[in-house]
C-alpha positions as CSV (number, residue, x, y, z in Angstrom):
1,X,53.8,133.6,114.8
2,X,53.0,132.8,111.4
3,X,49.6,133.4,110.1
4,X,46.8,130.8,109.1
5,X,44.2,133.1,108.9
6,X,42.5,131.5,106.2
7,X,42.5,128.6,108.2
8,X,38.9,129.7,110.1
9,X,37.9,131.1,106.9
10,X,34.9,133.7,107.8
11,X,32.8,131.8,109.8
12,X,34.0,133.4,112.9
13,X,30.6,135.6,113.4
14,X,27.8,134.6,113.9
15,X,25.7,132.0,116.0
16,X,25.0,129.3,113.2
17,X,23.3,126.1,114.7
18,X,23.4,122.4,113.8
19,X,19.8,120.8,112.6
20,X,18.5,118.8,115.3
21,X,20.5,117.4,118.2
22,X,24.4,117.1,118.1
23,X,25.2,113.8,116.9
24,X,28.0,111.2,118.3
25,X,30.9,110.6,116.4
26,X,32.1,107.3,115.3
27,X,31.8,104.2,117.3
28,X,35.9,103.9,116.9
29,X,36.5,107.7,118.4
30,X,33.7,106.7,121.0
31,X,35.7,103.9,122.3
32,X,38.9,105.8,122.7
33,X,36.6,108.3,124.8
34,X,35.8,105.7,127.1
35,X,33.8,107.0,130.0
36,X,33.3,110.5,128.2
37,X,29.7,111.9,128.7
38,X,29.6,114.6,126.3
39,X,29.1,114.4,122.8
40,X,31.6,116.8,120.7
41,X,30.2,120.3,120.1
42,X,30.6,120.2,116.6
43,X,29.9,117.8,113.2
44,X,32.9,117.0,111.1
45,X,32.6,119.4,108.1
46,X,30.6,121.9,110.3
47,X,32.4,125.5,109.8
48,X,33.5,127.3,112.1
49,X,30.5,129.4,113.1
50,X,28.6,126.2,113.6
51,X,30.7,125.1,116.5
52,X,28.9,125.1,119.8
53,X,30.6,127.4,122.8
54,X,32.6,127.1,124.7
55,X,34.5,124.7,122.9
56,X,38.6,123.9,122.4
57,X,39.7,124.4,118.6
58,X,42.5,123.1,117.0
59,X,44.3,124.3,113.8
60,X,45.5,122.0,112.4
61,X,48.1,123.3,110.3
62,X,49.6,125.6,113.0
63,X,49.6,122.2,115.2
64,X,51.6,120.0,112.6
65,X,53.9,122.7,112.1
66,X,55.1,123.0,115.6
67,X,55.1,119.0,115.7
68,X,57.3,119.1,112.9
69,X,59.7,122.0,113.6
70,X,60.2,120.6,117.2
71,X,60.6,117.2,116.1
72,X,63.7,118.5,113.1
73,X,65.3,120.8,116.0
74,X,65.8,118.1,118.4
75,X,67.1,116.0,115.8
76,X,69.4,118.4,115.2
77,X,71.4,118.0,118.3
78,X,71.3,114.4,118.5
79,X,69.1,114.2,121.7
80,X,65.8,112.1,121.6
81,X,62.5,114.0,122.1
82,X,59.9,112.5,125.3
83,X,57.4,115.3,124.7
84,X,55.1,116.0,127.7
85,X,51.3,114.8,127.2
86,X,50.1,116.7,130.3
87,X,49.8,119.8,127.8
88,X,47.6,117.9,125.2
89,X,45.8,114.5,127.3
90,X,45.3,112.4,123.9
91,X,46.9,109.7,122.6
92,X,46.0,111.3,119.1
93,X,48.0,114.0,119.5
94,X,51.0,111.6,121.0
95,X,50.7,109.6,118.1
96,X,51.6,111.8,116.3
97,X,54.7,113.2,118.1
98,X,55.7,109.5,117.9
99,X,55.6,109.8,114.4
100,X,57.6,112.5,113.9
101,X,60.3,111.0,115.4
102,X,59.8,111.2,119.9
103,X,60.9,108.0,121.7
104,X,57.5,108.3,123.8
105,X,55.6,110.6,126.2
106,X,55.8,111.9,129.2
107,X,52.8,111.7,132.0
108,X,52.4,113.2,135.5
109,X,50.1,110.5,136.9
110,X,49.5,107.0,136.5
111,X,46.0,107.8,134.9
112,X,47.0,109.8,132.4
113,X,49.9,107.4,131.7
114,X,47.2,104.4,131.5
115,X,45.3,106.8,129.0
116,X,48.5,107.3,126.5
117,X,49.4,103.2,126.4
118,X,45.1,102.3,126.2
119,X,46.0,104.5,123.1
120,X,49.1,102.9,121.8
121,X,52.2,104.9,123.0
122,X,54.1,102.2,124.5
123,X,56.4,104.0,126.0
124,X,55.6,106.1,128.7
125,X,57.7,108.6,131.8
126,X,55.7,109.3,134.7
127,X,57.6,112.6,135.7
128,X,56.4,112.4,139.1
129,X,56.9,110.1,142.6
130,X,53.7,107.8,142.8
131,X,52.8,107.4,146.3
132,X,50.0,105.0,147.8
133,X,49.6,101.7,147.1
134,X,46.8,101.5,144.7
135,X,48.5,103.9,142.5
136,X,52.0,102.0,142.5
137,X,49.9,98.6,141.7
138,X,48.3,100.3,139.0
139,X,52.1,101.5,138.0
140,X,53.5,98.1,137.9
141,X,50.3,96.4,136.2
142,X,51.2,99.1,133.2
143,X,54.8,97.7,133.4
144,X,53.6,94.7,131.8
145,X,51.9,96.0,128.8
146,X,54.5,98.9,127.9
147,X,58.0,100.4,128.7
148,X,57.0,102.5,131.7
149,X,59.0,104.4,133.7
150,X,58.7,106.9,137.5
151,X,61.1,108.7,139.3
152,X,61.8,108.6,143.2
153,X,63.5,111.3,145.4
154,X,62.9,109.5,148.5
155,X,64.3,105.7,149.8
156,X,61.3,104.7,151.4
157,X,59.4,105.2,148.1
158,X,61.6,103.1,146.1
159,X,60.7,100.4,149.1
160,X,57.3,100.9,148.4
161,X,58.4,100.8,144.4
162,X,59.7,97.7,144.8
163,X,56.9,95.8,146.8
164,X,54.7,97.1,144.1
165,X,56.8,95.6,141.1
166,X,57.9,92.7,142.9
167,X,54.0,91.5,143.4
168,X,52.7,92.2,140.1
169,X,55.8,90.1,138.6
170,X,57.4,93.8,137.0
171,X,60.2,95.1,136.3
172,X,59.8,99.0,136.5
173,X,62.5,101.8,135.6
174,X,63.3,104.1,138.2
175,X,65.1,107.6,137.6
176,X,66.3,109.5,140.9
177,X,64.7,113.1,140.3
178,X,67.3,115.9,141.4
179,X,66.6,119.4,142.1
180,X,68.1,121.8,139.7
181,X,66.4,125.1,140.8
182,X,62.3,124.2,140.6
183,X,62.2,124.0,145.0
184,X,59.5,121.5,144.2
185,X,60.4,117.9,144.8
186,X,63.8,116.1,143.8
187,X,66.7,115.1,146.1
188,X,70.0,117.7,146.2
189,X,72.5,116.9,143.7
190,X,75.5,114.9,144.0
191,X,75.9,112.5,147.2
192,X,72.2,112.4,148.3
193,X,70.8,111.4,144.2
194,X,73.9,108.9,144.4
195,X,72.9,107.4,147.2
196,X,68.9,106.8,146.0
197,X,70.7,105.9,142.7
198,X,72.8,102.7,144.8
199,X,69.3,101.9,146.4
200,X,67.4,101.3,143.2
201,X,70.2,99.8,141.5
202,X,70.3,97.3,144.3
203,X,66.3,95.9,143.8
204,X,66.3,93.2,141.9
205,X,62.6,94.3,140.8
206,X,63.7,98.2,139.8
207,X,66.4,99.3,137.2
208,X,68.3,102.6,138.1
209,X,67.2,104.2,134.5
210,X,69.1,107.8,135.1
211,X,68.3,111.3,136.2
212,X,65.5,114.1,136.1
213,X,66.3,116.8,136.3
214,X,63.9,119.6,135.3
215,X,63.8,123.3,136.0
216,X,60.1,124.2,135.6
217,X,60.4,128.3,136.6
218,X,63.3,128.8,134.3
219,X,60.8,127.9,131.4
220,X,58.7,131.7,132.1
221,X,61.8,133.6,132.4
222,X,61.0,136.6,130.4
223,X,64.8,137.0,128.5
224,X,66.4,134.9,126.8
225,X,69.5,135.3,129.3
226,X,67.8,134.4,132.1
227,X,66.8,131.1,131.0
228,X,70.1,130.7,129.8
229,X,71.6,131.1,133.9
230,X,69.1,129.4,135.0
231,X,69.6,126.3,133.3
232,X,73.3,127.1,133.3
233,X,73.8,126.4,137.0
234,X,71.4,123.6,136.3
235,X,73.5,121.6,134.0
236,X,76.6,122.4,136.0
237,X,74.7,120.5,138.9
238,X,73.7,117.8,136.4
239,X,76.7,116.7,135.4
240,X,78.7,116.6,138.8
241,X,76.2,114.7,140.2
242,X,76.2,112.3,136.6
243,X,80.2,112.2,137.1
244,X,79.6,110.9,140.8
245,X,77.1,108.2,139.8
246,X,79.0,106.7,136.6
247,X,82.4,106.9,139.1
248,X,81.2,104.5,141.7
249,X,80.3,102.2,138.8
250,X,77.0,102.3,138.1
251,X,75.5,103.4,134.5
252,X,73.2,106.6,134.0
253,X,72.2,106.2,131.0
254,X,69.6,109.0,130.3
255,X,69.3,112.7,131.9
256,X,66.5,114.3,130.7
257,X,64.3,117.0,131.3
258,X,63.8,120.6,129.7
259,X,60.6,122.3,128.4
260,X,59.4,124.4,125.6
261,X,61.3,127.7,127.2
262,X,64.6,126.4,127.7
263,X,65.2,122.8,125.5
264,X,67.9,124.2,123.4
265,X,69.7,125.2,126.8
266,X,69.5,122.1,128.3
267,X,70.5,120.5,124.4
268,X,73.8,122.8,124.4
269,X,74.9,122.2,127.8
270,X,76.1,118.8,127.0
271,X,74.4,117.5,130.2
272,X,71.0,116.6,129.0
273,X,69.9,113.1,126.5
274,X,66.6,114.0,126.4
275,X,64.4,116.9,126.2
276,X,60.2,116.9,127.0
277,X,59.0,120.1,126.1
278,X,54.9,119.8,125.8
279,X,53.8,123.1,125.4
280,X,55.3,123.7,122.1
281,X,52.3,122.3,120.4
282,X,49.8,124.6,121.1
283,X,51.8,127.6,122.8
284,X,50.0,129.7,124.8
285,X,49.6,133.4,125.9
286,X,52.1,132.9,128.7
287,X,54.6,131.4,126.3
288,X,54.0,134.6,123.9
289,X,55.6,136.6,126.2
290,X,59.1,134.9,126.0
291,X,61.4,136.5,124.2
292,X,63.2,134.8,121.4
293,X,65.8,134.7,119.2
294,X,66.8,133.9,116.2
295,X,68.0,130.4,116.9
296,X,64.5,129.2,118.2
297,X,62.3,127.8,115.9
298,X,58.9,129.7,115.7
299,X,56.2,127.9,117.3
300,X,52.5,129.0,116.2
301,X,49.1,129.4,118.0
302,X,47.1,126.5,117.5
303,X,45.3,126.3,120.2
304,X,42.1,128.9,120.6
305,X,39.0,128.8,123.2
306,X,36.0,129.6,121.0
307,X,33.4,132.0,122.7
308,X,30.0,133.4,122.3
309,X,29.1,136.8,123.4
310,X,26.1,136.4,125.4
311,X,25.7,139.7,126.3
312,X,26.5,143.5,124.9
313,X,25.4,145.5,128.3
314,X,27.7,148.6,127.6
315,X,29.1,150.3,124.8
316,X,32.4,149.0,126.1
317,X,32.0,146.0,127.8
318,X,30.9,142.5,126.3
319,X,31.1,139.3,127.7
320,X,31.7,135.7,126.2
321,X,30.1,132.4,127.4
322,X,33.7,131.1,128.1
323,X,34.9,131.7,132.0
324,X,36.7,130.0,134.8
325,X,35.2,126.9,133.9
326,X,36.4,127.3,130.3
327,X,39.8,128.6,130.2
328,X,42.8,128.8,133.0
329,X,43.8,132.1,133.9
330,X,46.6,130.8,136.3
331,X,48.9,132.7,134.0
332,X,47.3,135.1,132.7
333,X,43.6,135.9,131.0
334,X,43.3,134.8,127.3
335,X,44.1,137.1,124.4
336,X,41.3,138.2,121.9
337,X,42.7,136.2,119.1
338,X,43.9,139.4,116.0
339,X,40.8,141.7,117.5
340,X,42.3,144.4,118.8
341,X,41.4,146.6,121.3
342,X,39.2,143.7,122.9
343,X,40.7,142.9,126.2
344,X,39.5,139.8,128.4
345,X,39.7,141.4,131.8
346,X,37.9,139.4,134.5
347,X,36.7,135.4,134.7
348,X,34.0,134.5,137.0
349,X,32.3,130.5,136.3
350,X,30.8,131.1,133.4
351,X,31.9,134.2,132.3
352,X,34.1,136.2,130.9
353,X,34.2,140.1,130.5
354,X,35.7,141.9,127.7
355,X,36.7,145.5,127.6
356,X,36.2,147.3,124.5
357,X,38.9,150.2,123.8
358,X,37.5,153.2,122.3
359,X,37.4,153.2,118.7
360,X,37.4,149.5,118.3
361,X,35.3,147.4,116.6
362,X,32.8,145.9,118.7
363,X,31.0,142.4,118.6
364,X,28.4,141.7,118.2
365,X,25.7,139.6,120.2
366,X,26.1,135.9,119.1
367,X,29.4,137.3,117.5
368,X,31.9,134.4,117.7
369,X,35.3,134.7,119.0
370,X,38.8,132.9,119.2
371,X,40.6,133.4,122.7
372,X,44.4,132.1,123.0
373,X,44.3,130.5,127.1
374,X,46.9,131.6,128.9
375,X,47.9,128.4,130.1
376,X,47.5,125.4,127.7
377,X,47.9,122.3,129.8
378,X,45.0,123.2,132.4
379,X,42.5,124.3,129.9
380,X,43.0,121.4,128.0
381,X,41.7,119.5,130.8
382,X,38.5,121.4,131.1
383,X,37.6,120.2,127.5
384,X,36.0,117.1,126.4
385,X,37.4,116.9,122.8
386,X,39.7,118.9,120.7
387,X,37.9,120.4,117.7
388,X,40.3,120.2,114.6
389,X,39.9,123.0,112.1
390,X,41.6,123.4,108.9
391,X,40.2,125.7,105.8
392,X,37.5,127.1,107.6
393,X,36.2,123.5,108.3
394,X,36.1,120.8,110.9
395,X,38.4,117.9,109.7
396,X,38.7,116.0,113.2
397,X,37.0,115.1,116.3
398,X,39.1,114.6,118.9
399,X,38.8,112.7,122.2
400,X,40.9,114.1,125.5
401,X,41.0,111.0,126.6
402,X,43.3,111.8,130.0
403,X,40.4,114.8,130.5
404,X,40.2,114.6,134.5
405,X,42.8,112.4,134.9
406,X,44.6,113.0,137.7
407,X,44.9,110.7,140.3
């Protein structure tokens, strides 16, 4: 990880307050907020210290690095980038992988995917089956105001698809989603994805768009060999099962899948045309713990959970305003961002506890401090706004627009 440490400058410690109540920001960022309650914890041109906790802080120039570097990799191999926006939620930050060079974004729900195309992405994967027929009217309505996408692994879904599309006057693109080694949903590889493949194609309100294929557990494989097996037997079950769609005649024009622990797998293998990793932008502490070598690009921290310690009731034991409620710990607690020997050990609600080693520096009360989450994508949605740092300042105010959007 490279280091921005100037980017927070000093203002780390410390409990400074704003003057007065927090103010909105603009009337343009409100409107991309839509229903959003809470005002953002911080002023633009606050510093750091001045940020109310918990809060979700951005740097910025750890952020537009890994934009950048994953953005010049992929274009490396000739593959086009869909980057996942279930890690960030905000069209902002999907703008701006569009920029760089990604054919769209990826969603897992039809709210989140109403979110990105409300804020200009207009092209747009659901990665998921829809099911239920508010949602799939809600699908096809999207159809009509941007390239939208879904996947199907079941016949009576692409039915229900097709009803769906077929009333709202739509055309929707459908990709048959395959099992490659998640166990999660996906039809088996070869004859079965053919078949769902023949079913689509045969709708005259659904196109058969390709294959998903995505291999979710292979992305936390500790070494870098395992991931490489993993999604070795993967690819070899992608492109049988490619070779036995395109040899009964019908086209399958995109595979893709991949994320941010495996995508240059899934680009050697020659059976992937598209990656969506979505953690890259932030990387986590679960993502840390990858190994790596020197072919990967080096994707930095920019994502940080500031905390307040609210309480010093033991010489080695403080704890930080920033709990369950705060910060996932699905995979793991957060990391004390460059303070060592302070170690988050236990979440309740609103709390988190903090063991200090022996010989460590302690904080202090009000003493603020940066945590890296150890999952990304479900802190994120916790958070009302990203607060964007850079030089010790607040630049941005950023909406998560797709905050709680999950149905």
């Amino acid at each position: 990880m490279a280091n921005h440490g100037n980017l927070f400058g000093s203002g780390c410690a410390g409990s400074g307050e704003h003057e007065g109540m927090y103010p909105l920001a603009s009337s343009s960022t409100l409107t991309m907020a839509g229903s959003m309650t809470q005002p953002p914890p911080a002023r633009i041109g606050d510093s750091l210290s001045s940020v109310d906790t918990p809060a979700l802080v951005l740097d910025l120039d750890a952020f537009e690095h890994n934009v950048v570097a994953m953005a010049a990799r992929v274009h490396a191999t000739g593959l086009a980038l869909r980057p996942h926006a279930k890690s960030h939620k905000c069209p902002e930050v999907a703008r701006r992988q569009v920029d760089a060079g990604a054919v769209g974004v990826c969603c897992q729900k039809v709210s989140e995917a109403e979110a990105m195309v409300r804020g200009g992405i207009e092209d747009v994967l659901v990665t998921n089956e829809i099911v239920g027929r508010a949602k799939l009217v809600r699908l096809a309505r999207l159809a009509g105001r941007a390239r939208v996408a879904v996947l199907a692994d079941d016949a009576a879904n692409v039915a229900d698809l097709e009803a769906a599309a077929a009333g709202e006057g739509a055309r929707l693109e459908v990709l048959v989603e395959v099992d490659v080694g998640a166990l999660r949903c996906g039809v088996a590889p070869g004859a079965s994805a053919l078949a769902l493949a023949r079913r689509i194609a045969a709708s005259p309100s659904l196109s058969f768009a390709g294959l998903h294929a995505y291999h979710g557990p292979a992305q936390h494989l500790r070494s870098t060999e395992e991931r490489h097996a993993a999604i070795a037997r993967a690819a070899a079950q992608v492109k049988t099962t490619r070779e036995l769609i395109q040899a009964s005649g019908l086209a399958c024009p995109t595979v893709t899948g991949a994320g941010t622990g495996t995508f240059l797998h899934e680009a050697a293998s020659g059976a992937w045309t598209e990656l969506q990793p979505g953690s890259y932008v932030f990387m986590d502490a679960d993502y840390a713990r990858n190994e790596i070598d020197s072919r990967w690009p080096r994707f930095e921290h920019s994502l940080f959970v500031l905390a307040t310690v609210m309480s010093r009731p033991a010489a080695d034991r403080a704890v930080v305003d920033a709990g369950l409620k705060a910060s996932s710990v699905d995979s793991g607690m957060p990391l004390a961002w460059r303070r060592a020997g302070l170690e988050y050990v236990t979440a309740s609600d609103e709390h988190g506890v903090l063991r200090i080693a022996a010989g460590a520096q302690a904080p202090a009360l009000g003493e603020k401090l940066l945590l890296v989450p150890g999952h990304c994508d479900p802190t994120v949605n916790l958070h009302d706004w990203f607060v964007c740092m850079r030089k010790g300042r607040v630049e941005e105010l950023w909406p998560i627009t797709a905050r709680g959007a999950v149905w």
